[in-house]
C-alpha positions in Angstrom: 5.9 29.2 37.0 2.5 28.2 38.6 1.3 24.9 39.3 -0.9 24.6 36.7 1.3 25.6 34.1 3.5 22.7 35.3 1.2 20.3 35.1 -0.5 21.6 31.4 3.7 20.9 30.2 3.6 17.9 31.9 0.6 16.6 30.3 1.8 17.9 26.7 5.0 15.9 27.4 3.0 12.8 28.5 0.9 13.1 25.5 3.8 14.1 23.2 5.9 11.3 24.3 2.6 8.2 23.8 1.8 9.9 20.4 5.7 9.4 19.6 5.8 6.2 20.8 2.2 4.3 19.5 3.5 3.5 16.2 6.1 1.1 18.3 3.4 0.2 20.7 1.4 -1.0 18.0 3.5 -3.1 16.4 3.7 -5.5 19.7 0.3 -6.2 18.9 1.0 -6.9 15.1 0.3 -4.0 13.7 1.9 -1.7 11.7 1.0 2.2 11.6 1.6 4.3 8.7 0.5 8.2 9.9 1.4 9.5 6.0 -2.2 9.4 4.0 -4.1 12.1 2.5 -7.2 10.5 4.5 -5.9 10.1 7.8 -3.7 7.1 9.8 -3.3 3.9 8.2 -3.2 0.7 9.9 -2.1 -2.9 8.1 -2.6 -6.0 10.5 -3.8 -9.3 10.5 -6.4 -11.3 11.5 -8.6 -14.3 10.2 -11.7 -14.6 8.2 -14.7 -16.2 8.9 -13.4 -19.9 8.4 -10.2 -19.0 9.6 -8.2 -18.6 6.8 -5.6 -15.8 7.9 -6.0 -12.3 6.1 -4.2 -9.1 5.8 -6.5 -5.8 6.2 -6.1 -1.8 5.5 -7.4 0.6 7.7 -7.7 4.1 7.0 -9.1 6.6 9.5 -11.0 4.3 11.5 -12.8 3.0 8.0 -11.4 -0.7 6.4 -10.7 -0.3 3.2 -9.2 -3.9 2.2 -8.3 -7.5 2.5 -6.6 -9.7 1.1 -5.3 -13.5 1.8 -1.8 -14.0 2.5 -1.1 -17.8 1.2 0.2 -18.4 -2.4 -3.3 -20.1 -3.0 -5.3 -17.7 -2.2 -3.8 -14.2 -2.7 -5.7 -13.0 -5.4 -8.9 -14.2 -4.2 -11.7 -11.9 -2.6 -12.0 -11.5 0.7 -15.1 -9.4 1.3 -18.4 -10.4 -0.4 -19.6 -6.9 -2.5 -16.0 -7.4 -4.4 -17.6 -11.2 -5.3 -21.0 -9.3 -6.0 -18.8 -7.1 -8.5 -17.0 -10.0 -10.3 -20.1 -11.6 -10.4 -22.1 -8.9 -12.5 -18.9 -8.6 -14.7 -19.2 -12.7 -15.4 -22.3 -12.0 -16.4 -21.7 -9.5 -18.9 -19.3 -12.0 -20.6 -17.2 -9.7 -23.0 -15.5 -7.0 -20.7 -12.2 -6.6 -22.3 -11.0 -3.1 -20.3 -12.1 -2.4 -16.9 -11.5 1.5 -15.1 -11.4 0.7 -10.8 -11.3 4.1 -9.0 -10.5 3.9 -5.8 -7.3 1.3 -5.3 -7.0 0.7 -1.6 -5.3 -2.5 -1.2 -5.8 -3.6 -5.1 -8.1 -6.6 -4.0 -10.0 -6.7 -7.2 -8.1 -5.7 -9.6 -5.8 -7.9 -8.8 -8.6 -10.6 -8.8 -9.6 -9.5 -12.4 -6.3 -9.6 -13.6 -5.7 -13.3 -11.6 -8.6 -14.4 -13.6 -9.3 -12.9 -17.0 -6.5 -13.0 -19.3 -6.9 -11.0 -21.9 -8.7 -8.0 -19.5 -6.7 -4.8 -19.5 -7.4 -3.6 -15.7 -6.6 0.8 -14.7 -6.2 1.8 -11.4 -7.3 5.5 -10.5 -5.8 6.0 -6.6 -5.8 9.4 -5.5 -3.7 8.8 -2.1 0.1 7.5 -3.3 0.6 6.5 0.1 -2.3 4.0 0.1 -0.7 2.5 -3.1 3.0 2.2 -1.8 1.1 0.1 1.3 -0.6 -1.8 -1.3 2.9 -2.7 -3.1 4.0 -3.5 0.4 1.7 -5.5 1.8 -1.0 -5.8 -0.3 0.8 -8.2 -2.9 0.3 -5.3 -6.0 3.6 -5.5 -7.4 2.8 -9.5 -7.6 0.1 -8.6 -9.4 2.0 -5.6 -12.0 4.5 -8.6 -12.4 1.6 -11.0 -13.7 -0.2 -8.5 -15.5 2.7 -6.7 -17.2 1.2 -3.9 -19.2 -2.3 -5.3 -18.7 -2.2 -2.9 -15.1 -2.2 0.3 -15.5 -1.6 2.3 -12.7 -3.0 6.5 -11.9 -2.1 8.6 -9.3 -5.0 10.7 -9.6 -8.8 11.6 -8.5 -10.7 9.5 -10.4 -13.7 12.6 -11.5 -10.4 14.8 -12.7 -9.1 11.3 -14.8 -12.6 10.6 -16.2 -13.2 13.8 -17.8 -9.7 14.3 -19.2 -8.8 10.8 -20.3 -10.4 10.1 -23.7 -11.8 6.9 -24.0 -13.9 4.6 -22.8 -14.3 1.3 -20.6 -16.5 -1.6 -20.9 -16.9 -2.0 -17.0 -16.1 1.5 -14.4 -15.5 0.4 -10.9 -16.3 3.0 -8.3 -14.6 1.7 -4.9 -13.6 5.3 -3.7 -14.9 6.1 -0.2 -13.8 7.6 2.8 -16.0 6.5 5.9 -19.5 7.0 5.7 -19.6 9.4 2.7 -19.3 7.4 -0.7 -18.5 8.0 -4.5 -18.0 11.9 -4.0 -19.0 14.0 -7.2 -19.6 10.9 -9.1 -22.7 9.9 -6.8 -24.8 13.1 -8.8 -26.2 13.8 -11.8 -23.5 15.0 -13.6 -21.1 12.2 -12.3 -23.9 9.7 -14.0 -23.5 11.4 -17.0 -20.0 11.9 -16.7 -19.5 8.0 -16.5 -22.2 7.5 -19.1 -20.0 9.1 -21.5 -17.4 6.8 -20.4 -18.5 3.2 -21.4 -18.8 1.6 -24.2 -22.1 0.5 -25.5 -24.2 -2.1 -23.6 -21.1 -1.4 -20.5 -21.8 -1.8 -17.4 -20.5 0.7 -14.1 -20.3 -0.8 -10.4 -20.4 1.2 -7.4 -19.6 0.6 -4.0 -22.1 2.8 -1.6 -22.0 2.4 1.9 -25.4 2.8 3.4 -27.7 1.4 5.2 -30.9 0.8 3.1 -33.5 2.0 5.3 -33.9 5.3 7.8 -32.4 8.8 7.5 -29.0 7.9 6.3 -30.1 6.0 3.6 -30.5 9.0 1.4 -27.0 9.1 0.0 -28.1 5.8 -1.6 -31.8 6.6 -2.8 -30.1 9.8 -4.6 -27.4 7.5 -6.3 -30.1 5.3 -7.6 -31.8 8.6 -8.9 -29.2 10.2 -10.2 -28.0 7.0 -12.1 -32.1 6.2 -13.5 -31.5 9.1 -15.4 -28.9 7.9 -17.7 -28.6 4.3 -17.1 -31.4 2.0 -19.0 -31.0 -0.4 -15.8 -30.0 0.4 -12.2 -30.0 -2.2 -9.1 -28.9 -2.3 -5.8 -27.7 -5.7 -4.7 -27.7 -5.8 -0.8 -24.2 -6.9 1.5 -27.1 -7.2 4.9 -30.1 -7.6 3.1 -31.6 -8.7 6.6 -30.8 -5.8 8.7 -31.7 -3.1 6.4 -30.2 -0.3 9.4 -27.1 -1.4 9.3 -24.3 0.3 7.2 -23.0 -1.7 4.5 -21.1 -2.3 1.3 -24.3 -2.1 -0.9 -23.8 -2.6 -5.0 -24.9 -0.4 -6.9 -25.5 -2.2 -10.8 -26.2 0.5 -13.6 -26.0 -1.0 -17.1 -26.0 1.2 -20.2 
């Protein structure tokens, strides 16, 4: 065997054996890794928010995806400020009675909305299994099914393939589905406007989380969401997470009421 053979199977070993070994390594440092996900390595760990108030949060491929507080107080409350945009538009509205989220993650607002609203029927579209059984785990949703009852309504599914095959409609659609830097999917078009359109009652109202920055070359994804949505929609709005560094990618809110 030649040298540098050797050393190529040493390496793979070295490599092999850390790669075996970094879920353990992780969890001296608090957290806990989870390599099952349709959308690449999960990672659930704590840390504090910005007053200090201690906080769980999901990471999936490098992107966060949730928070949530961990004290009996405080865990249905909203940790990150475009969920509180959200809630805020839907206060607004006054009468929404059934709500559609797609995109679960760590079930931060519909949890929130259940928390809150009584008589609000809340379904959850989650394509990735995995990200809900984290969620049940760690995220406090199976606190949440037990308040709700049959109020929560949980899908396993992608949320374009449960919107044109389920039949109804909603007086709010949620869209919180997004993996890194590319948002909404086939729902950020034209057809996914009308698609949604079709899908709320009159006067509703549809919510969708696109992360962008609002200024430069990557903010087209977000100029062709406010297009597509014109179309269909009698009022669209985007409400700003950084309003004051328009470069910077953020959770912007996209408002589109029929």
């Amino acid at each position: 065997m030649s040298p540098w053979v050797l050393v190529l199977l040493i390496a793979f070993a070295v490599i092999t054996a850390v790669y075996a070994a970094l879920p353990w390594l992780l969890s001296l440092r608090g957290v806990e890794m989870r390599r099952r996900s349709l959308f690449g390595t999960m990672l659930v760990f704590e840390h504090a928010d910005e007053d200090g108030t201690p906080i769980r949060l999901l990471n999936v491929n490098g992107t966060f995806q949730s928070a949530t507080y961990l004290s009996d107080e405080l865990w249905a409350e909203l940790v990150c400020a475009y969920h509180r945009t959200m809630v805020d538009a839907i206060d607004e509205m006054g009468r929404a009675r059934s709500v559609l989220v797609i995109g679960g993650g760590g079930y931060s607002l519909p949890k929130h909305l259940l928390a809150h609203t009584k008589r609000m029927e809340v379904t959850v579209v989650e394509i990735d299994p995995h990200v809900t059984q984290v969620a049940r785990d760690r995220f406090f949703l199976d606190r949440a099914k037990a308040m709700a009852g049959e109020r929560l309504v949980l899908m396993n599914d992608d949320g374009w393939r449960y919107l044109r095959d389920c039949g109804r409609t909603f007086d709010v659609i949620i869209n919180d589905a997004f993996s890194g830097s590319r948002p909404l999917g086939a729902l950020s078009n034209s057809e996914g406007a009308a698609l949604i359109r079709a899908h709320l009652s009159d006067g509703g109202l549809y919510l969708a989380n696109v992360r962008s920055p609002l200024t430069g070359r990557k903010a087209e994804t977000l100029a062709q969401v406010k297009e597509a949505f014109r179309r269909e929609f009698s009022q669209v709005e985007v409400v700003p997470e950084m309003p004051d560094q328009p470069d910077m990618l953020a959770n912007n809110v996209v408002i589109a009421r029929a």
